[in-house]
C-alpha positions in Angstrom: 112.9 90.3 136.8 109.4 90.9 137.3 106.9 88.7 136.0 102.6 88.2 135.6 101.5 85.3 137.0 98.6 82.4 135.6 98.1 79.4 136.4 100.9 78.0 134.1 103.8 79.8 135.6 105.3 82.5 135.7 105.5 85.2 132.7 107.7 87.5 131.2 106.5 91.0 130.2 106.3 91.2 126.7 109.0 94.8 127.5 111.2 92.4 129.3 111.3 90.1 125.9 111.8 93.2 123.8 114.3 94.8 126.4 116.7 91.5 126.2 116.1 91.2 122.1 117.3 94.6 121.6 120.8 94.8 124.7 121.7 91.5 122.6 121.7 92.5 118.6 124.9 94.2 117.4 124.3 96.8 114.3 125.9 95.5 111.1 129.1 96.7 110.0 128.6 99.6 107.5 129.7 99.5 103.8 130.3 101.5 101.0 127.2 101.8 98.7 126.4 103.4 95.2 124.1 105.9 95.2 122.1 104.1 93.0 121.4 101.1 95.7 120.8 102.9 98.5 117.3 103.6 98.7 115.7 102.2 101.9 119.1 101.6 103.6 120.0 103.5 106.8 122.6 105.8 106.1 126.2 105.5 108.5 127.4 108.7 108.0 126.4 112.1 107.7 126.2 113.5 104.2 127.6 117.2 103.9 127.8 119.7 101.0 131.6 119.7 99.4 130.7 122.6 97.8 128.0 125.0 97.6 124.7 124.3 96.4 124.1 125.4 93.8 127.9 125.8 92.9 127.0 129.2 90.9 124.7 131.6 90.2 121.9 130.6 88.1 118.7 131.4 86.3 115.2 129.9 88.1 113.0 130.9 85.4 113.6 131.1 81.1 113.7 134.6 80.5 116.0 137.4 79.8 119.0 138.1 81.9 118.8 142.0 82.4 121.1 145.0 84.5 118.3 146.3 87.1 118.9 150.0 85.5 118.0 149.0 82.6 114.3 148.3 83.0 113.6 150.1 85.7 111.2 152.7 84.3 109.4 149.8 82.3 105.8 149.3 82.6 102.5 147.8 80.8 101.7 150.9 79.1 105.3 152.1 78.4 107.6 149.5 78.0 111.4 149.1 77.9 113.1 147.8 74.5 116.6 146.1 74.7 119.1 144.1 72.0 119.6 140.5 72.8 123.2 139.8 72.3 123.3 136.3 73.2 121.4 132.7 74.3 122.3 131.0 77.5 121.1 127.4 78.1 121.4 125.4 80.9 124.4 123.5 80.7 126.7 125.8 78.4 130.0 126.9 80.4 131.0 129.5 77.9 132.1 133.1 79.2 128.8 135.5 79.1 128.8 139.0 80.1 126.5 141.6 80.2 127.2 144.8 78.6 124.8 147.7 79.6 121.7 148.6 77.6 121.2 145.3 76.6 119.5 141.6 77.5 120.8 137.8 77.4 118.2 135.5 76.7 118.4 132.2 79.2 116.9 129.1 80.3 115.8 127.9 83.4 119.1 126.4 85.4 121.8 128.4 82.9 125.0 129.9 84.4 124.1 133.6 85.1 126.0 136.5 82.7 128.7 138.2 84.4 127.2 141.6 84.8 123.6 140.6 85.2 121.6 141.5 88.0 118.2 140.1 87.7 116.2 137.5 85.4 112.7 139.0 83.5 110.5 136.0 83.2 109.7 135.5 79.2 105.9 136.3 80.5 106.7 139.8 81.1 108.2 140.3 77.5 107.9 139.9 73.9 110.0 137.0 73.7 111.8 138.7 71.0 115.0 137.0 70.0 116.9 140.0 68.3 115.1 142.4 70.0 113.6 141.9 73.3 110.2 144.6 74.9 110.1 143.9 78.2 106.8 145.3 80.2 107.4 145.1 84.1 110.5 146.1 86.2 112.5 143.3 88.2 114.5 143.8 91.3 118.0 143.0 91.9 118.4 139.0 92.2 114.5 138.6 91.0 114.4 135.1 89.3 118.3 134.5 90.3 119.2 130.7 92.5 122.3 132.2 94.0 125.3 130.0 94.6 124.9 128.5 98.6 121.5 129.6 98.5 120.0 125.4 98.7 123.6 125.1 101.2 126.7 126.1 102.2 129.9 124.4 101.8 130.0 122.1 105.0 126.3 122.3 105.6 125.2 118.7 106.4 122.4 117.4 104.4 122.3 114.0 105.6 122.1 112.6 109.3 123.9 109.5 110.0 120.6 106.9 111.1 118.0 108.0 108.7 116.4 105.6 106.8 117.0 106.8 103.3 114.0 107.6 101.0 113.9 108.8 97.2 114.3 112.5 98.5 117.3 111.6 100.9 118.7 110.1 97.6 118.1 113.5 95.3 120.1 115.3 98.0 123.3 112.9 98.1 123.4 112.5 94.3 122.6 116.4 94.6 125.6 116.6 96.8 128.1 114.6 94.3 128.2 111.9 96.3 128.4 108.7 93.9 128.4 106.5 97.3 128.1 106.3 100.5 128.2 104.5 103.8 125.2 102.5 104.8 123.8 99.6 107.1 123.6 96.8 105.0 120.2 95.1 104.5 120.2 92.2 107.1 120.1 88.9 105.5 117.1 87.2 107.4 116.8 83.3 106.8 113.4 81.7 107.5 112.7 78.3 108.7 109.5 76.2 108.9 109.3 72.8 111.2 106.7 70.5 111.2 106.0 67.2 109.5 102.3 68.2 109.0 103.5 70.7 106.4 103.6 70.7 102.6 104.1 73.1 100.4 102.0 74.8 98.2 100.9 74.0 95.2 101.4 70.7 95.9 98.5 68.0 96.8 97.6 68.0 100.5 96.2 64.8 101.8 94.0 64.3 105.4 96.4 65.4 108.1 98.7 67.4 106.1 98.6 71.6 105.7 100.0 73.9 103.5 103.1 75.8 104.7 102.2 79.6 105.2 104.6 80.8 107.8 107.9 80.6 105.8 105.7 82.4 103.2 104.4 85.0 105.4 107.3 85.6 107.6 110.4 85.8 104.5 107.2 88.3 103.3 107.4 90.5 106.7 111.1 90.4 106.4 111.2 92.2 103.2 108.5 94.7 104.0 111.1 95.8 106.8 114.2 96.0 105.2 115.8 92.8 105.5 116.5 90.7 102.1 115.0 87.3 103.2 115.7 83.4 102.2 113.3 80.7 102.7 114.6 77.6 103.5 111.9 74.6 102.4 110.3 72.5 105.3 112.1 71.1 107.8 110.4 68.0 109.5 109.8 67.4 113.1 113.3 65.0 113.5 116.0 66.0 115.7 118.8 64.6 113.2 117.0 67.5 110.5 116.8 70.4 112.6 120.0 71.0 114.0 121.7 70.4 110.7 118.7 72.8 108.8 119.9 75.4 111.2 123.4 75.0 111.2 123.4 74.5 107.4 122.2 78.1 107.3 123.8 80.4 109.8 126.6 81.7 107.1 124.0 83.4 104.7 122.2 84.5 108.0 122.5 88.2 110.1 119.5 87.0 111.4 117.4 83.6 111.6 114.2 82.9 112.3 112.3 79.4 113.2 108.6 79.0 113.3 107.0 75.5 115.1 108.2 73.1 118.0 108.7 75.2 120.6 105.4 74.9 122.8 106.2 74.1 126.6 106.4 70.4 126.3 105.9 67.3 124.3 108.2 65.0 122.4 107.8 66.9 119.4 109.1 70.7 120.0 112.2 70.0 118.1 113.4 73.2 117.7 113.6 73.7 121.5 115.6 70.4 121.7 117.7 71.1 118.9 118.7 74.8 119.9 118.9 73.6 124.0 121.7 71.6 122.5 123.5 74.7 121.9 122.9 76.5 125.2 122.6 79.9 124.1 118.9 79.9 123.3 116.5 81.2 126.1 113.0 79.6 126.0 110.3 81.4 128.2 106.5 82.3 128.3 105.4 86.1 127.5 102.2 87.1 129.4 100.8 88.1 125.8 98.1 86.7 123.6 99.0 85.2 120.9 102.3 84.3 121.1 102.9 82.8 124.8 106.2 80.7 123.5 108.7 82.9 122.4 112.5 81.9 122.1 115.3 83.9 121.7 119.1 83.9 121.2 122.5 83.5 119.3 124.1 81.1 117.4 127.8 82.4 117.0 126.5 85.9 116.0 123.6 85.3 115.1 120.6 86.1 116.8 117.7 84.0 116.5 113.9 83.8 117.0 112.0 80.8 117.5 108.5 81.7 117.0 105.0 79.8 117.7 103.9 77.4 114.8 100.3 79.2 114.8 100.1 81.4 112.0 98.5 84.5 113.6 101.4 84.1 116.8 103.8 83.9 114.2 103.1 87.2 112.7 102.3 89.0 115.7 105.2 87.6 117.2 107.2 89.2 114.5 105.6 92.5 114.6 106.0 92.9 118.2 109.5 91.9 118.5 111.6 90.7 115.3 110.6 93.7 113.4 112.3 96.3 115.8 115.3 93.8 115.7 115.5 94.3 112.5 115.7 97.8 113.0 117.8 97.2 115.9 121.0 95.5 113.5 120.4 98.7 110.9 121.1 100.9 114.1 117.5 102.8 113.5 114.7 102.6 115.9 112.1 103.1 113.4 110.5 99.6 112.9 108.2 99.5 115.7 104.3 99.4 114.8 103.1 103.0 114.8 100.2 103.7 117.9 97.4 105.4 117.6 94.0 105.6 119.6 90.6 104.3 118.4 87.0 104.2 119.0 86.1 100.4 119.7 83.1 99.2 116.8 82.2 96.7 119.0 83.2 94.4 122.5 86.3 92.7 123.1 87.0 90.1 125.8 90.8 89.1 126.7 92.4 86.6 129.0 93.8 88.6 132.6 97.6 88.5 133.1 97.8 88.4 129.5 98.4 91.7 126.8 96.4 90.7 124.0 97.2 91.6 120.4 93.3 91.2 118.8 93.3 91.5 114.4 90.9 94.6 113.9 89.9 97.1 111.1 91.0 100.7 111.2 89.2 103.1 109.6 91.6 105.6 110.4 89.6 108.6 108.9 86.7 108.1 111.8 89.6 107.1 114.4 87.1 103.7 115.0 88.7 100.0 114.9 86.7 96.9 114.6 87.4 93.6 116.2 87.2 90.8 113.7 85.5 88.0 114.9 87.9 84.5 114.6 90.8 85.4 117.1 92.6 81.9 117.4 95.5 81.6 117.0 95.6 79.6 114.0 92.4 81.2 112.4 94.8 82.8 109.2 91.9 84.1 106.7 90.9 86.7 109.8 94.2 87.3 109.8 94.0 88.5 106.1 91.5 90.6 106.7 92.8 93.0 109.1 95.6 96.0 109.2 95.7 96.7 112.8 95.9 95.2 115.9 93.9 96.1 118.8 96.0 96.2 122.1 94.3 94.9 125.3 96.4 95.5 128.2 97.1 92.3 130.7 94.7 93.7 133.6 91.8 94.2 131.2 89.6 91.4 130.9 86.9 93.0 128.7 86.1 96.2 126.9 82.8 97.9 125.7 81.9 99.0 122.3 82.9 102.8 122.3 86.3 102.6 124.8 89.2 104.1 124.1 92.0 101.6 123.0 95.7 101.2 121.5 95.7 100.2 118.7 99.0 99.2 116.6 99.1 99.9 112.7 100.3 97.1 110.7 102.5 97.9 108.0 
C-alpha cells in the first residue's frame, strides 16, 4: 500500500480508502417491485417488449382514414369528396373495414380500418361528418403508427443497472410490465456521538451545540437513494455506544457514525466501541477535511465512522459513502460529477494533503469561487456553496485564473 507522508504518520490515498470501501460492499438482493414504486430505483433485470409496440396498427393524427386511390387526384383547387361510413375512437375494438370510395373518420390512437391505407389529417378536410371534402393527397401509411414500429417483440427496452427515471417508467408500464425487479433502496441509519450535542429546537446552554450532522447526513442519504433513519444523540459513554450501534444494525444496509474517532484521547468512543468488534479499520487519508475516516462491517453491514466536524462530515460523505451507496444498488452513478473551472480568486492548501475547498460555481462562465471560512467546523460557508474545489496533495497554492477540478455537489 502506498501512502503520503506528514509529519503525523503515514497516509492513505484517499483512492486507496475508496478502492477498499467499494471490494468490501455486496449489492442488495433484488426484489419484485410495482411499477408504481419504482422510480429512482436501479432496475435488476432487463425489460424487453412481450409484444410489439404498438400491438396494432393505429392512427397518429384525428382525421379520416382513407384508401390512397381514393384521393389521389385531390388538390386545393379541386378537391376530392367521399361518404363517411363510420367513427373510430381510440379505444373501440369493434371490427372496421374500409370499403372503397369512401372515408372513416378517427381519432388520434384508434385501431386502423381493415382496408385503410393512409390517415388525412382533419386540417386537410372539411371535417364533414356525413360527407367528408378532402383537399391534399396522402401517401400510403401517411399519419399511420404501425404495429412494432416504437419495438419489436423481444426488443429490450430496459437495461439491467440503470437508475430508473419517470421516462424509464413510461416505457415498462408501456411494456405491460406491472412490476419488476429492482435494487432495493438501502436502508441507511445515522448516528451522532457527542455529549456536547443537543438537539434542536431545544435550549442550548454555554458548552453545548446543536446537532447538525445526523440532520445533514440522514439528508445526504436521501438525496442518493438510500431511505435514512436518524437515531437521536448518543453521548460520549462507552456503555451507550456500543449498545446505540448494536441496537440498530437490523434496520440497517448501511450505518453511518459521525464524532469520536480523532487519533487519540479518552473520548473517541466510537473507535473504542467499534475496536471491540475487530472488524472496523481506523486510518488517516491524506485529504483535507476529513483526515479520520473509519471503515468496516458489523455482520453485514458496512459502516462509516466519519469526523465530528460538520464540513468533514459531509465531504466525507460525498467523497466516499455516496458511491457506496451506489455501490450496494450495483450502479456506479453516485460519484460527484467533475468539471474544470476558472479559479475567481487564490487558494492555499496543506502539501501531502488533497484538499476538498467549499466554492461557488457559476457553471455558465466555467469560473468557481473559493469561499472564504474553510475549517472544518465553519458550517454557514458550508451552506453557501454547491461545489467543491479539488486541490491535489502536491499543490500547495494556486493563483486566481488556474485551471482546477472541481466536483459538483448534488
Amino acid at each position: 500500500m502506498s501512502h503520503a507522508g506528514d509529519a503525523a504518520g503515514p497516509l492513505t490515498t484517499v483512492e486507496e480508502h475508496l478502492a477498499e470501501i467499494l471490494g468490501t460492499i455486496r449489492p442488495l438482493a433484488p426484489a419484485e417491485f410495482g411499477v408504481g414504486d419504482v422510480d429512482g430505483l436501479v432496475l435488476a433485470e432487463d425489460v424487453t417488449a412481450a409484444s410489439p409496440l404498438p400491438s396494432f396498427d393505429n392512427s397518429a393524427m384525428d382525421g379520416y382514414a382513407v384508401r390512397v386511390a381514393d384521393i389521389a387526384a385531390a388538390t386545393e383547387e379541386d378537391p376530392v369528396t367521399l361518404p363517411v361510413t363510420a367513427e373510430v375512437a381510440a379505444g373501440d375494438t369493434g371490427p372496421y373495414a374500409l370499403q372503397p370510395g369512401t372515408s372513416i373518420k378517427i381519432m388520434t390512437g384508434a385501431m386502423m380500418p381493415d382496408g385503410a391505407e393512409a390517415v388525412v389529417p382533419v386540417e386537410w378536410t372539411d371535417g364533414g361528418g356525413a360527407r367528408v371534402t378532402i383537399r391534399a393527397r396522402a401517401g400510403y401509411g401517411h399519419a399511420v403508427r404501425l404495429a412494432g414500429g416504437d419495438a419489436k417483440a423481444g426488443q429490450v427496452l430496459v437495461t439491467a443497472g440503470t437508475r430508473l427515471r419517470p421516462m424509464h417508467v413510461a416505457v415498462i408500464a408501456a411494456a405491460g410490465r406491472g412490476s419488476v425487479l429492482v435494487r432495493p433502496r438501502p436502508r441507511v441509519v445515522v448516528l451522532s456521538t457527542g455529549s456536547e450535542l443537543t438537539e434542536p429546537g431545544a435550549p442550548i446552554i454555554p458548552g453545548r451545540i446543536w446537532d447538525s450532522n445526523s440532520f445533514m447526513i440522514a439528508a445526504a442519504a436521501r438525496e442518493a437513494g438510500g431511505q435514512a433513519y436518524r437515531r437521536a444523540i448518543v453521548r460520549d459513554h462507552p456503555d451507550e455506544v456500543l449498545p446505540a450501534i448494536e441496537d440498530q444494525l437490523a434496520r440497517a444496509d448501511l450505518m453511518i457514525t459521525t464524532g469520536g474517532v480523532s487519533m487519540g484521547g479518552e473520548h473517541d468512543v466510537v473507535k473504542a466501541a467499534l475496536q471491540q468488534l475487530g472488524t472496523i479499520m481506523f486510518r488517516k487519508v491524506a485529504m483535507q477535511p476529513g483526515m479520520p475516516q473509519g471503515f468496516g462491517t458489523i455482520g453485514q453491514v458496512p459502516i462509516f465512522t466519519l469526523p465530528g466536524n460538520p464540513v468533514s462530515a459531509y465531504v466525507s460523505f460525498q467523497v466516499f459513502a455516496r458511491p457506496a451507496l451506489g455501490a450496494l444498488q450495483a450502479c456506479d452513478d453516485l460519484g460527484l460529477p467533475a468539471v474544470r473551472a476558472e479559479l475567481a480568486g487564490p487558494l492555499r492548501s496543506p502539501p501531502g494533503r488533497r484538499s476538498f475547498l467549499r466554492g461557488v460555481l457559476d457553471s455558465s462562465r466555467g469560473r468557481v469561487t473559493p469561499l472564504t471560512g474553510q475549517g472544518s467546523h465553519q458550517v454557514a460557508t458550508l451552506g453557501q456553496a454547491n461545489a467543491l474545489v479539488v486541490v491535489p496533495e502536491r499543490v500547495e497554492r494556486m493563483a486566481e485564473g488556474d485551471t482546477a477540478e472541481v466536483l459538483v455537489l448534488p
